[in-house]
C-alpha angles and dihedrals in degrees: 000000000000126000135260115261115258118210104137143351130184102186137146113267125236112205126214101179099185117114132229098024100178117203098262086061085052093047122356119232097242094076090050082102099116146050091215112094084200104115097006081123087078091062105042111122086353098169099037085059105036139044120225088271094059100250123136118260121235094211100059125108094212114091110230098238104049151292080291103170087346096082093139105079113201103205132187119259125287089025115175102032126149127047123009102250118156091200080076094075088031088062092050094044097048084050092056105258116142096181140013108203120195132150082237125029116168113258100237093055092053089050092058095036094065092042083066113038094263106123114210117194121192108191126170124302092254100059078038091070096037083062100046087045095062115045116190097025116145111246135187119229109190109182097174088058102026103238148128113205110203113215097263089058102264108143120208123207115221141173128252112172111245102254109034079052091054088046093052093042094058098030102245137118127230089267095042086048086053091038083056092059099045091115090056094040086053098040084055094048091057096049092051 
């Protein structure tokens, strides 16, 4: 399954303002049972929205249901640490996240998350905390351009490498990019 193109997106935020949230806490290891993403979005953040009963917790910032207008997800420093599980992004995505934006997201998490449609967008500590100090604002996100744009106006600049940006912008991942080219792989073969 390829994923769905991302250009723009102009979406609420939902801010999640701990620090070091490592991939089980994204998605606990216990649901890594399958290679689908379909239905990952149930799991996402399992234990920080249900007890072990299975009841909703009151105290949870995720609303049961999903991301809903909230697609932009403002996380602490340092989010998506830990192991390099796929199933993290697919969570989100299933949720009903489209980007996670920190001044600081693990590497390896970025990594994943572009491999799968989900943007994530690391800008300067300042425009960080004005983030994490306003839950719910409306924000802006311009691949094409590279920009966030904040709700009084302000745009921030931020980096996308080359290729995972071309591959976002155009919904495919890196095998469906190859997949896209096979004619001209196997027109060059022939000719070698």
């Amino acid at each position: 399954m390829q994923p769905e193109p991302f250009t723009t997106l102009t979406a609420k935020t939902l801010v999640v303002r701990q620090e070091n949230v490592d991939t089980d806490q994204i998605i606990p290891a216990r649901f890594l049972t399958t290679t689908s993403r379909d239905g990952l979005g149930k799991a996402a953040f399992y234990d920080w929205r249900y007890t072990a009963d299975g009841s909703a917790k009151n105290t949870s910032p995720f609303p049961v249901g999903g991301a809903g207008e909230r697609q932009v997800l403002v996380a602490g420093r340092n989010f998506g640490c830990g192991s390099s599980r796929e199933h993290a992004p697919w969570a989100l995505l299933d949720y009903g996240f489209r980007a996670v934006i920190s001044s600081d997201l693990a590497d390896i998490f970025t990594s994943n998350a572009l491999k799968n449609g989900l943007l994530p967008v690391q800008v300067p500590s300042d425009v960080h905390e004005w983030l994490l100090a306003n839950p719910g604002a409306e924000v802006a996100l311009d691949l094409e351009a590279r920009w966030l744009r904040l709700p009084e106006g302000r745009k921030v600049a931020f980096h996308t490498e080359a290729f995972a940006r071309h591959c976002l912008l155009n919904g495919v991942d890196p095998l469906g990019h190859l997949l896209a080219h096979d004619a001209e792989i196997a027109a060059y073969e022939a000719a070698a």
